[in-house]
N, C-alpha and C positions, 0 to 999 in steps of 0.2 A: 117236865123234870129236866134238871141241868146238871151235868159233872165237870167240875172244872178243874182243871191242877195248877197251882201257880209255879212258875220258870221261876228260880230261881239263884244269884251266883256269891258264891262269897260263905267261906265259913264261919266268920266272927260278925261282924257289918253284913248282914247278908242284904239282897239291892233283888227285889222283883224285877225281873225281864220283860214279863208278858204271862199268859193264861191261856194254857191247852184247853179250848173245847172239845173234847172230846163226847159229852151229850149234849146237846146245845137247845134244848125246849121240844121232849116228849111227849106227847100226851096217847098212851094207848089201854085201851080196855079189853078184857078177854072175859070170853064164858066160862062158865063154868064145864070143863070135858074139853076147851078148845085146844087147838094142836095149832101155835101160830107161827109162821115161819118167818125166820127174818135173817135178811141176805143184804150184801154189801161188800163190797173191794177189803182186802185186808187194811187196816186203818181208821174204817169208818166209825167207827166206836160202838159198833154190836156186842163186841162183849163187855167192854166196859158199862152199856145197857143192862144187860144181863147179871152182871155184877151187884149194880149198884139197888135193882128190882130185891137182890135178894141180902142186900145192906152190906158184904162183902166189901165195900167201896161207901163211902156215906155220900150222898146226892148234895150238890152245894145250892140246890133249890126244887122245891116241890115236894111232891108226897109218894110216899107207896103205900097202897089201899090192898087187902087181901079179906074177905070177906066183911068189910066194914071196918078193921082194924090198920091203923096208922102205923106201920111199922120201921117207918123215919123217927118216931116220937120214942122206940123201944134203946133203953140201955141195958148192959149188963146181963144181970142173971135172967131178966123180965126177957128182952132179948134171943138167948141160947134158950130158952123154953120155948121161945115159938118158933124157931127153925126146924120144929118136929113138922111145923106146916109147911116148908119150902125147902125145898132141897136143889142141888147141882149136881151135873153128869158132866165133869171135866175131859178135855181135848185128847189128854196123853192118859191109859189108865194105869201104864204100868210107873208114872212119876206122881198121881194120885192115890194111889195104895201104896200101902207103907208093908216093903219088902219084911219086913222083921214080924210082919203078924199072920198067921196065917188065914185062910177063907171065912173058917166060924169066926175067930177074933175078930177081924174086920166087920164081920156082919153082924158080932153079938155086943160089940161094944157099943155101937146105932140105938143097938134096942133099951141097952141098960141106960144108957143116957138120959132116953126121953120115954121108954114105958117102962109103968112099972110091972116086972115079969119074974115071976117066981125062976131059979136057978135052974130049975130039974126039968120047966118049959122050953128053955133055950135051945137046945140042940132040936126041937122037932121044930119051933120057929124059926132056926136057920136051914134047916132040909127042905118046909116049904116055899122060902126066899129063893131058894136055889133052884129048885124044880121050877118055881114061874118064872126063871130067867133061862131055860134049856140047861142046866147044870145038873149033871150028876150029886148028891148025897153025899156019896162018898168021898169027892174030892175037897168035904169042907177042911181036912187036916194038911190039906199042902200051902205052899205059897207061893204068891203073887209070880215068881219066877218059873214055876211049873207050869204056867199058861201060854197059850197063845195070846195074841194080841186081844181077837174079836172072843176070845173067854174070860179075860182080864175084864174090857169091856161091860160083859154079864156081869162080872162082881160087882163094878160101880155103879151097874144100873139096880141092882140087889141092894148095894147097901144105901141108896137115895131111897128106893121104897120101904129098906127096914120099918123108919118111924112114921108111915101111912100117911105122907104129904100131900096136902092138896094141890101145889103148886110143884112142876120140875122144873128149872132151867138148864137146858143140853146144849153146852158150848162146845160145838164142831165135834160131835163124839162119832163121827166116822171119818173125818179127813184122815186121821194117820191107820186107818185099815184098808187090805185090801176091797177091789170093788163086789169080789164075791161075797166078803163078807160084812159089805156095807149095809147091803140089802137084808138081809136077817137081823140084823141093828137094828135098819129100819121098821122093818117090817114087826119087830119084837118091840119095838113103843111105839106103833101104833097101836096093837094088839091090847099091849097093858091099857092106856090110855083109854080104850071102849071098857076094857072090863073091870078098871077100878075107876073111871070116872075123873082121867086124870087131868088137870090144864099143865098143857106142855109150851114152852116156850122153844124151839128149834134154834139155835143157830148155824148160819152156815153160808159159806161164799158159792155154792154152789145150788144153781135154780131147778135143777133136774132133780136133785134128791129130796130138796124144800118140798117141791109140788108134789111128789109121791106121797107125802106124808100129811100134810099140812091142811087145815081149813082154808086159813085164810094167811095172805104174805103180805109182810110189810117188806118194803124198799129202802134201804140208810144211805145215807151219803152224806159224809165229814160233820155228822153230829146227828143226823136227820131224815126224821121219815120224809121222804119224796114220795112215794105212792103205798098204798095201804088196798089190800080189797081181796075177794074168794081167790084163793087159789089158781084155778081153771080160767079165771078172768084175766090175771093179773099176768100167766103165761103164755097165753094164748094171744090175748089183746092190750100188750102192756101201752100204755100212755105214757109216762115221761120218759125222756129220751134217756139217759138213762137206766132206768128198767130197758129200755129197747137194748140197746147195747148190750148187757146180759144177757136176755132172754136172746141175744142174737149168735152170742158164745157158748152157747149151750150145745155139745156133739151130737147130732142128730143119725141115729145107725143106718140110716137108706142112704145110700150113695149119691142116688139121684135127688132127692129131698136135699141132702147135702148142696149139692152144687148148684142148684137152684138159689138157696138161698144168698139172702144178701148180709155179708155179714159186715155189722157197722161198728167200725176203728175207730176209735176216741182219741185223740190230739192230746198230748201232752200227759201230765201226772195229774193226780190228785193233789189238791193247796194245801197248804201245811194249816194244820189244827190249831198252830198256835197263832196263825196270820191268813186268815182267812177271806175271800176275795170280797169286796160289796157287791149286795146283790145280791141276785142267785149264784149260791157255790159252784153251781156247774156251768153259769156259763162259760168260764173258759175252754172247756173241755165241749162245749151244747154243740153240733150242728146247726142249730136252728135260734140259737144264739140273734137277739136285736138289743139296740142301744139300752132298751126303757129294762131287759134281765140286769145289765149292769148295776141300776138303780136301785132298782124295788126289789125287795128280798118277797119270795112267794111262801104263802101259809097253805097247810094240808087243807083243801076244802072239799067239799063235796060234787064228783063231779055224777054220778051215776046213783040208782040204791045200791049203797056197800063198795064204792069206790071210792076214792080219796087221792090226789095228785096234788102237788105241792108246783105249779108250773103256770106262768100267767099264757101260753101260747097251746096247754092242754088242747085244748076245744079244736083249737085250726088246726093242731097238727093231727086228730084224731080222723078229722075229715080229709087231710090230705093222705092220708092212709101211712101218717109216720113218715114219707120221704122228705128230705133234707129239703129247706126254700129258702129264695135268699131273701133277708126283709126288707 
């Protein structure tokens, strides 16, 4: 799958400049119940992924596939009826909820939308919404301003499950909360996700909260999965460099574990989306960087059962134990 935006200049005569890849050839499948984490420098186009999965964004090539249904091919009213099947957990929740309505509104408006519910069912259908997100009943009459952050949170995670979606996409919904109450975020979709059966999509720049949660993590970089594979695998023994580099920034609480480690600097910035380097995108930034990455752009291939690296030096530098070589 591809998302492109065309650069544009000119208000009357308008003159194409160029073309933001920002998805630049997708291909990922998820189970059904899976919880998949996907992590990436800010810029790498994770959420405009996430976006475009759930048509927010229309893909400028390929498909989205949700239980056999083409939902690239969906317009209009055909379209808003099947969003009862996919839903999003946005970044900020207090600029996601709409200050002027209060808790049941928010949550009963979800229901009237897409189920049909009699009137006089409503109020016990938003008590039990609320209850499976740690919310008090009683607070369904106040608003969005009478919360904390990581209780604002709970409502948007409340009103994505109102209409019993099989699919969530969760765009960074703990980076702007504290880290106490990151972990009860967390720790509350995974919970749901076992007991309604959910496929969750994670997004998030940070590898230590992915892996807590996650089945399986994919790796982006400036459009692109680079590495794919389990969770425990993917942090423990990351293959493209990278993944290494992240997984190397990750704060480890042992002191000594700390300073032991080696932790690997990446040269330079990430290439602009609109002018993107040939080759592999990361060589410039690769330690391990040779003439033939300039060249040859690398495909996700198989390197393991259930791993996937996008890296034609994968293999060598596996065996070299990850240390930088010169070619």
């Amino acid at each position: 799958m591809k998302t492109h935006f065309p650069v544009e200049h000119g208000l009357v005569f308008r003159r194409r400049l160029g073309t933001v890849r920002a998805v630049d050839g997708v291909s990922l499948a998820l189970r059904p119940g899976e919880i998949l984490g996907l992590v990436g420098e800010s810029g790498c186009g994770k959420s405009t992924l996430g976006r475009t999965i759930l048509q927010l964004i229309p893909a400028s090539e390929g498909t989205v596939l949700l239980g056999g249904r083409n939902l690239t091919a969906l317009r209009g009213a055909e379209l808003r009826a099947a969003r009862a099947e996919f839903q999003m957990i946005f970044q900020d929740p207090y600029a996601s909820l709409n200050p002027r309505m209060t808790v049941f509104d928010t949550l009963a408006e979800a229901i009237r939308s897409h189920r049909a519910v009699p009137a006089a069912e409503l109020p016990n259908r938003v008590a039990v919404l609320m209850e499976r997100v740690g919310l008090a009943p009683r607070f369904q009459r106040k608003y969005p301003h009478e919360f904390s952050g990581g209780q604002r949170q709970r409502i948007a995670i409340a009103r994505a499950l109102a209409v019993e979606p099989k699919l969530i996409v969760a765009d960074e919904p703990v980076s702007a909360l504290d880290v106490s109450i990151q972990a009860q975020i967390i720790n509350l979709l995974a919970k749901l996700s076992r007991e309604m059966g959910l496929t969750l999509v994670f997004i998030s720049h940070d590898l230590s909260v992915v892996r807590h949660i996650s089945d399986r993590i994919a790796v982006m970089y400036l459009g692109k999965i680079v590495e794919l594979g389990p969770a425990a695998d993917v942090f423990d023994r990351p293959l493209h460099p990278y993944a290494q580099a992240l997984v190397s920034a990750v704060a480890v609480p042992d002191p000594v574990k700390a300073r032991a480690r080696q932790r690997i600097v990446l040269a330079g910035d990430p290439p602009s989306p609109l002018n993107p380097p040939a080759g592999c995108a990361f060589h410039p930034r690769c330690p391990h960087a040779t003439e033939a990455c300039k060249v040859k752009a690398p495909v996700l291939e198989s390197f393991s059962p259930g791993r996937e690296v996008a890296c034609v030096r994968a293999r060598e530098i596996a065996l070299l134990g990850g240390s930088p070589t010169q070619p």
